[in-house]
N, C-alpha and C positions, 0 to 999 in steps of 0.2 A: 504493500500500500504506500510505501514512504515514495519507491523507487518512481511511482505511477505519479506520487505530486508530486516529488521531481524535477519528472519531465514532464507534467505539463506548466512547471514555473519556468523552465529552460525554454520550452517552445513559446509562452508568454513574453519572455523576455525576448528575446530572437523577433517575432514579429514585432516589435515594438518598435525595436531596434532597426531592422529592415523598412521601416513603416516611417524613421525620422530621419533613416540618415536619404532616402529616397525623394522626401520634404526638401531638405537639404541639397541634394544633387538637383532637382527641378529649377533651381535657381538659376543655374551654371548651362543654359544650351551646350550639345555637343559641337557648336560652332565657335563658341564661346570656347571652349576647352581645348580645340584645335588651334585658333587663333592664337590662343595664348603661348602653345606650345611652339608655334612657329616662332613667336616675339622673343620665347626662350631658348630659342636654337640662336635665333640674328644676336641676342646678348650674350651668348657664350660663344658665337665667333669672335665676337668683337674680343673679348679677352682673350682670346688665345692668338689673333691677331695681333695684338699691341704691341709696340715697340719695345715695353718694359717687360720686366724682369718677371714672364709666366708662374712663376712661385706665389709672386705678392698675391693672386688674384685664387690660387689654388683653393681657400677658403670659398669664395666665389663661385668657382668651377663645383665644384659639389653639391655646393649648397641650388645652382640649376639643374644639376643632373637628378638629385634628389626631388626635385620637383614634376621635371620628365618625368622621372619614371612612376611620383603620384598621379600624374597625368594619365599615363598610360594606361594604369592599375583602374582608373577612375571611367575610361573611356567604356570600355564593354558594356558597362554596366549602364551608358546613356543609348545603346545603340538602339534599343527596342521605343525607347522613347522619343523620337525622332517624328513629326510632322510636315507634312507639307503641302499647301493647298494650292488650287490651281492655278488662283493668281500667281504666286510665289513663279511656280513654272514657267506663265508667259512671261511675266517678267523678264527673268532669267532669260528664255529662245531672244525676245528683243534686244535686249540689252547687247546679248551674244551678235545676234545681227547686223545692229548697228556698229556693232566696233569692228567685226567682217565688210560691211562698205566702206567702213571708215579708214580700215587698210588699203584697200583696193583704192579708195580716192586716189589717198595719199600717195602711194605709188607709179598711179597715171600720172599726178600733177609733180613727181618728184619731189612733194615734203617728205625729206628722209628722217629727219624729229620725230613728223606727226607719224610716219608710216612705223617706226621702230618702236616708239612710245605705245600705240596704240595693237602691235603685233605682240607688245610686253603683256601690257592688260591681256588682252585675247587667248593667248597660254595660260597666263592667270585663271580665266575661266573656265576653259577647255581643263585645265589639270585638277580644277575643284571640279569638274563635273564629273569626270572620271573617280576621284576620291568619294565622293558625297553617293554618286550611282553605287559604289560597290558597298557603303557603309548601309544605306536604305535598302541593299540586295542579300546581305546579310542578315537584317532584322525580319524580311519575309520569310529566310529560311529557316533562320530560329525559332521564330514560332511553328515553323511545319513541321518540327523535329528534325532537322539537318544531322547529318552527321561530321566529325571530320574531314574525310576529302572530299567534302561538296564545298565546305569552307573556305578549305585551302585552292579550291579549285576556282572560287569565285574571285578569290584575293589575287591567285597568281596574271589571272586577264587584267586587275587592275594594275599590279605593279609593273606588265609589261605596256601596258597604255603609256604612264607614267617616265619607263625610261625613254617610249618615242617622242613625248614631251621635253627632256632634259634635253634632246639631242637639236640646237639652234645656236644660229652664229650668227651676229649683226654686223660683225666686222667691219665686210665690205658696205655695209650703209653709214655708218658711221665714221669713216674714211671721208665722206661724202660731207659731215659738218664741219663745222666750223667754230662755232660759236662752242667755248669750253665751258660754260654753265649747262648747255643743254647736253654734252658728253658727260659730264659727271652725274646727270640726273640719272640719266639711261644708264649709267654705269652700278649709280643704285638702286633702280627698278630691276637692273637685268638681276645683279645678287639677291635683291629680294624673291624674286622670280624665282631661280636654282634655291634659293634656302625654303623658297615654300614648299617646292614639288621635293624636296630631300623630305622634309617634315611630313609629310603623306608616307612619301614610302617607307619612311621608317615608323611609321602607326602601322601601316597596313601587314609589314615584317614583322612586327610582336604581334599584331591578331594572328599571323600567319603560323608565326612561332607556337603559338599557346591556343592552335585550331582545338588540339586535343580537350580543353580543359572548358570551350568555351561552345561544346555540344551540349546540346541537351538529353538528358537522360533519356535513353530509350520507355522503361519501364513506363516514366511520366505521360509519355506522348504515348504508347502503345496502348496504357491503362487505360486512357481517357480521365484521367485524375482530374485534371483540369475541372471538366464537364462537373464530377462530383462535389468538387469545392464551390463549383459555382451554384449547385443544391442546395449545399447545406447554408451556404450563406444569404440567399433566399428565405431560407424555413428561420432566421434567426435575424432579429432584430437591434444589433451592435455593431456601429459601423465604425467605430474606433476601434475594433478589433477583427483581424479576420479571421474567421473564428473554422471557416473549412480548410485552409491551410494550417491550420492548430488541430482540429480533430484530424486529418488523413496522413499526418507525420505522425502524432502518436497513433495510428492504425498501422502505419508502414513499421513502427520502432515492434511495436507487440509483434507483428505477422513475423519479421525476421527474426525476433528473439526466441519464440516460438521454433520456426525453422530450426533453431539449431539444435533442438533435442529430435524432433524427428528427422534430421539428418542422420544422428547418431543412427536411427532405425535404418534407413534405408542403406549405409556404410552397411551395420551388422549384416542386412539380407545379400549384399554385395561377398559377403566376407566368405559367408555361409557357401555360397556358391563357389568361390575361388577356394577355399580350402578343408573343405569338407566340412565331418562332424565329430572326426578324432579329437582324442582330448589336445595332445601337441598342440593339433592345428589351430586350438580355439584359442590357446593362451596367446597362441601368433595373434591372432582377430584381435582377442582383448588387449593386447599391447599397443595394435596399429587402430585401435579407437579412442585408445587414451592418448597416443600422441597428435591423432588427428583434431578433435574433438576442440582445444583449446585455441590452435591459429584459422580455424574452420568458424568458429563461433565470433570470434572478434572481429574478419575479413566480413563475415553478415552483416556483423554491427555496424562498423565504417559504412559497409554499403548503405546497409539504411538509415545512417545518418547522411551519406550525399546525396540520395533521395529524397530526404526533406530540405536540404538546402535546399535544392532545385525549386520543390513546392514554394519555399518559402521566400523565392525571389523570383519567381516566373511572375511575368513573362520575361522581365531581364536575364541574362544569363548570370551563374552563381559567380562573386566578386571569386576575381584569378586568384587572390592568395588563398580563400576557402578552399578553391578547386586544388591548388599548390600544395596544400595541407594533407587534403585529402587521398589527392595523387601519388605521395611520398608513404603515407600509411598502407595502402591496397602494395607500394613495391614492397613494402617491409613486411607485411604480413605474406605475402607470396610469397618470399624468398623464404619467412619461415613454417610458411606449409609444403613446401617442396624439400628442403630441409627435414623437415618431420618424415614425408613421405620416403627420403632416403636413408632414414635413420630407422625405421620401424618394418614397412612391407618393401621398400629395396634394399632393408640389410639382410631378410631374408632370401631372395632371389641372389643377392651377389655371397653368401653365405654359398648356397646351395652351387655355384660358381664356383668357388676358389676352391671348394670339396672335390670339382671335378677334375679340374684345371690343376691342383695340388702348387698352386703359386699364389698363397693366402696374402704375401707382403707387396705384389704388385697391384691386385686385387684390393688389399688395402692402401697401399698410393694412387690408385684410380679414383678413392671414395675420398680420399682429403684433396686430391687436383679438383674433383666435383664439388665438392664444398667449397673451394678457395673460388672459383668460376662463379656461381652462386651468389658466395660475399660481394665478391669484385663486380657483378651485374649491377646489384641490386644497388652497390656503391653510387657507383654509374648513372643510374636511373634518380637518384634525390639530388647526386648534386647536380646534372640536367635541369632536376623542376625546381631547386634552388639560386638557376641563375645563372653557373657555369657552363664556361665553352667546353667541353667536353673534348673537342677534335684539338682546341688549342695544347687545353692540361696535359694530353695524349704527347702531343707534339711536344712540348715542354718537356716531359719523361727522357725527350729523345734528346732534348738539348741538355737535360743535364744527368744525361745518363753515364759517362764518364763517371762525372763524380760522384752518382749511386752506388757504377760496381767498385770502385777504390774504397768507397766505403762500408760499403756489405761485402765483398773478396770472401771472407770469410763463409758468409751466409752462402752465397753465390756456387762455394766449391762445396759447401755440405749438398747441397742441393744437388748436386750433378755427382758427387759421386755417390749420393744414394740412389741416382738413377743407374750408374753405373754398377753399384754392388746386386740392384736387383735381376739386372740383367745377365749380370753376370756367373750367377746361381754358384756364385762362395758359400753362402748358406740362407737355410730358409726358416723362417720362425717355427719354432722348438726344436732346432739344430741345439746340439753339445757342441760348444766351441769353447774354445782356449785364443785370447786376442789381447795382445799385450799383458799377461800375466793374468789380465783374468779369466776364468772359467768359468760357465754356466750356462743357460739354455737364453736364445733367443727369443724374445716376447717378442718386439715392435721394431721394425726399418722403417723410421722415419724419414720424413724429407731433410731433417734436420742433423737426426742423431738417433745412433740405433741401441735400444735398451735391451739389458742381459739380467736377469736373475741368476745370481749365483746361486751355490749350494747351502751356503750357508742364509739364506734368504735373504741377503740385498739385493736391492735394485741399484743398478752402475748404468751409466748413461755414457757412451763413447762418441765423441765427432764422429760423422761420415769419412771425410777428408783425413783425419787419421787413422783409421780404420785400413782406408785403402794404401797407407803409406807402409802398416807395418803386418807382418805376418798372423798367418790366419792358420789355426789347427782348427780341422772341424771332423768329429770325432763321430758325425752321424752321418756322414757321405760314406757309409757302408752294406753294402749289399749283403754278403755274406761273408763270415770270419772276423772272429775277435778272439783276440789274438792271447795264450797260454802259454805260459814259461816257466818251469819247473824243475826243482832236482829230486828225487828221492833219494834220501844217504841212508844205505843200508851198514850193518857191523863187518869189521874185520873178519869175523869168523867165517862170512856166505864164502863159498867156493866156485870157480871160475862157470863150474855147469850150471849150478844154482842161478848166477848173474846172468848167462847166458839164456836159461830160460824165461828169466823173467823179464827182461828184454822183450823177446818172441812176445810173450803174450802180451805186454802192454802194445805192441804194436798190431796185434790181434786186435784187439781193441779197440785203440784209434782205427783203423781198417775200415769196423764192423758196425762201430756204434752211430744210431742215427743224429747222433747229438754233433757228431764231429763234422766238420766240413771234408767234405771227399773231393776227389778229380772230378767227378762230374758237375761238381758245383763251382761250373765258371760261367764266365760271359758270352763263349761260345753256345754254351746251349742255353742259355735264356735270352740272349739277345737276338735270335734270330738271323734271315741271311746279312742282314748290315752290320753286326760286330764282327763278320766274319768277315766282310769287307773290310771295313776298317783297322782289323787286328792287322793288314799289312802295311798298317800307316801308323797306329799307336796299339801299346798294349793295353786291351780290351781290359782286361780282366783288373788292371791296375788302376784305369781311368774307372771304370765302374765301382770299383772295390769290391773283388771278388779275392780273397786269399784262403787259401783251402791246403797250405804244407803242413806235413807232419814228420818230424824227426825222434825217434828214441836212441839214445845210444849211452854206453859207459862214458862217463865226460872227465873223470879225474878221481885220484884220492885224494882224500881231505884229511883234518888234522884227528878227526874219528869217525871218518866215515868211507864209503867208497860214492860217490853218486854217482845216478843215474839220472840223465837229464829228458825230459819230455817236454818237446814242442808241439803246440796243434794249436788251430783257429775251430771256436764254436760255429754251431751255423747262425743262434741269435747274437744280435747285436745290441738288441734293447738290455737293459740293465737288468731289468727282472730275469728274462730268460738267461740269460748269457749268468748267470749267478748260480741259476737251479741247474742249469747244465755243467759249469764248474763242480757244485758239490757233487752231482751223481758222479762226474769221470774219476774225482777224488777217492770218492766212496769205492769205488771198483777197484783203482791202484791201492789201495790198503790190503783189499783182498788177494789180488792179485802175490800181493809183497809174501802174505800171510799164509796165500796157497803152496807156494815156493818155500816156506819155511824159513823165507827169512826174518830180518831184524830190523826194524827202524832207528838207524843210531841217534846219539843225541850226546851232546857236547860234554865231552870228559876227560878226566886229566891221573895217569897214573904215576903214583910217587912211590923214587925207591931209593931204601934208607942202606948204603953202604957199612955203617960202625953203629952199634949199640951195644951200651952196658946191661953187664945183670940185673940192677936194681931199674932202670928204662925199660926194660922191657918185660922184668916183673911187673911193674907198674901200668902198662901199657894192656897187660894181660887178666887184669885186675878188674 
């Protein structure tokens, strides 16, 4: 109830508001506000013409420009308001006529004065008629519901009118006088003349520029809105207030607020269809409806708050900074509903991607390049409807781009050589790698910097650009074999058949058992005909990681033992398997040892006493 008075204290106030300052602007003809602006262009020539010192006046200079462009801001908003009655017109054709014979006199009789003077004026008219035709051509189409490029299309016939107006030369007639007060006249008719037809074109340039802002809402014209405010204002007797553009903005505010819960329904029924009725799949729905649901909801709102501007200033078009306002909210909110939508139902499709593809850290540089594109649009798009040149700032990047990369170098080479490490497939996130001393598994390749958990649970954050500078172990670029090295020191007392056998059969073993990696487990036979190709260009088996030797043999005596040394590569690689397979082969060499009758030695030292007394070794025996 509070939110409902409100808004309608907000729509009160608004029309009120709309209602005085419209009062206000009625004062001001839109002939009136052009004139002016041409008299503010001829005084800000004059300053920047002046002989003195353009600085002193800079104060000056703004303080016109400033005015402009209230000028500007203030025009659209007269254009529906505009009259003109018939006499006005004939007027006008005569007036036009007569100064048409009045050139041509002139001409025949060679007054080169009257003739130039009078061809000045004659532009003059010809170039407001052209200006004034396309500002009255506009106000019909606005009210029709015009869109965009009808605007822009109307404007562009004027301003080409307009340059075949600027293009005149009196030169040769003025060669012709004499008299230097009537050269100086004509010399300031002629500039007034080029500063008038400048000041057109550049009105007609900012309507042209801000065609997009200065349509009318489709909805309003489609609905027939209009029609219904003029209903309700009929049935209601207060005419200090308009009271059907106050009830059909709060109708338009509730209808969209509304919309955005049964949006949430028809998303769910969308969801339901795209991904079943498994439980997984629903948590995915409920996910990508809660991230939806918030910039979906507010993009409604905006709409249907510039839906009621429209109402609430038609038939004028809504004031350019409303629209400016407006315009820069729907980019933000879009940029963060597409955002959303990459972050909830496209992180499961590109999920389901990088599972396939098994190149999760490109897959994830593809989704932060899309988000930076994104940012960097939507950037684009407000400071556009905030004013900036856009192609200029672009252009500027380029002039002072030098001094960007000497300043970012740094930034610059992280960035490139993290495009280089991905492509380069040194390792892939949850690789076991060892990179400048430390060791641990790959999380994240950033564009930046690529992050390692170690084993002991830190998180280490390494440059790119260093990265690539210094050596890289990467301890999961293995297919099969990991790799076993072992002595077994048996006692002095086994004998030569004893070692000999037991030899044999630990190599029985390695042979036999499925745990150990064999000859057949190379790159030749899992790689099909192309490793076998390439094995006469690199070895296959090495580039892939396929290591599969096994050695058993007497290797030395020791200071109490004799060993036996055992080489062999597991076939897992993972930690878990490669562990449980070490204990079994262990478990087996024990038996093995113990089948053989031998002895597992173990580190010992024997001492011998050359001289002892009777009473020492009484004691000793004691």
């Amino acid at each position: 109830m509070k939110k409902f008075f409100f808004i309608v204290l907000f729509f009160l106030f608004i029309n009120s508001y709309a209602q005085e300052k419209n009062t206000l602007e009625n004062k001001n003809s839109i002939f009136a506000l052009v004139q002016n602006y041409i008299e503010l262009n001829l005084l800000l020539e004059s300053f920047r013409n002046s002989d003195t010192n353009s600085s002193e006046f800079q104060d000056n200079i703004k303080e016109i420009e400033k005015q402009k462009a209230t000028i500007l801001t203030t025009l659209p908003l007269k254009i529906v308001s505009q009259e003109i009655d018939d006499k006005e017109a004939k007027d006008f054709l005569q007036t036009k006529n007569a100064l048409q014979k009045s050139v041509e006199n002139a001409q025949i009789k060679k007054r080169y004065y009257d003739y130039v003077d009078n061809k000045i004026k004659l532009l003059n008219l010809t170039s407001a008629e052209h200006f004034y035709l396309c500002i009255f051509e506009l106000e019909k189409v606005f009210i029709e519901g015009a869109q965009s490029h009808v605007i822009r299309s109307i404007i562009d016939k004027s301003i080409d009118a307009l340059k075949e107006d600027m293009v005149f030369s009196f030169t040769l007639d003025k060669e012709k006088i004499n008299d230097v007060n009537q050269l100086r006249t004509l010399e300031v008719n002629e500039n007034n003349l080029r500063n008038t037809i400048k000041s057109y074109n550049e009105i007609l340039v900012y309507l042209r520029n801000n065609a997009s802002l200065l349509e009318t809402n489709f909805l309003f014209i489609g609905l027939g809105l209009q029609n219904a405010i003029n209903y309700i204002n009929e049935q209601t007797s207060i005419s200090s207030i308009n009271v059907g553009k106050i009830v059909i903005s709060i109708v338009v505010i509730v209808f969209f607020y509304s919309l955005k819960f049964y949006l949430a329904k028809i998303l769910y029924f969308i969801l339901i269809r795209l991904f079943g009725k498994n439980s997984a799949n629903m948590e995915i729905k409920t996910h990508f409806l809660e991230k939806l649901q918030g910039p979906v909801g507010w993009f409604l709102f905006a709409y249907a708050i510039g839906i009621c501007f429209t109402i609430l200033y038609y038939p004028a078009p809504v004031d350019i900074r409303v629209s400016n306002i407006l315009s820069i909210a729907y980019v933000i909110l879009t940029a963060w509903l597409v955002i959303n939508i990459f972050d909830s139902y496209g992180m499961v499709i590109v999920a389901k991607l990088a599972e396939k593809s098994g190149k999760r850290e490109v897959v994830n540089l593809i989704i932060k390049i899309l988000y930076f594109i994104i940012i960097v649009i939507a950037v684009l798009f407000v400071l556009s409807h905030l004013g900036f040149n856009i192609s200029a700032l672009i252009a500027s990047l380029g002039i002072g781009g030098l001094a960007v990369a000497l300043a970012a170098k740094d930034i610059i080479a992280n960035f490139f050589a993290s495009v280089l490490l991905l492509f380069d497939n040194s390792f892939n996130q949850g690789d076991w790698v060892e990179i400048s001393g430390i060791e641990g598994t790959i999380v994240e390749i950033g564009l930046r910097k690529t992050t390692i958990r170690t084993f002991d649970n830190s998180l280490v954050f390494l440059p790119n650009s260093t990265i690539m500078g210094t050596n890289i172990k990467n301890w999961s670029k293995r297919k099969i074999g990991r790799h076993v090295k072992l002595f077994i020191g048996v006692t002095y007392d086994a004998t030569p058949e004893q070692l000999e056998q037991c030899v044999e059969d630990i190599r029985y073993l390695l042979a036999t058992s499925p745990l150990i990696a064999q000859v057949d487990d190379s790159a030749l036979n899992h790689g099909g005909t192309r490793a076998r190709y390439r094995q006469n260009l690199v070895s296959v088996n090495d580039l892939e990681g396929y290591k599969n030797n096994t050695y058993v043999a007497v290797s030395g005596f020791s200071a109490s033992s004799i060993d036996i040394e055992v080489y062999f590569y597991t076939k897992a690689v993972d930690a878990g398997g490669f562990r449980e397979a070490r204990q079994s082969i262990l478990l087996e060499l024990m038996k093995i040892v113990e089948r053989n009758k031998l002895s597992f030695a173990f580190p010992s030292q024997s001492l011998y006493i050359e001289k002892i007394s009777k009473e020492q070794k009484e004691e000793l025996l004691a």
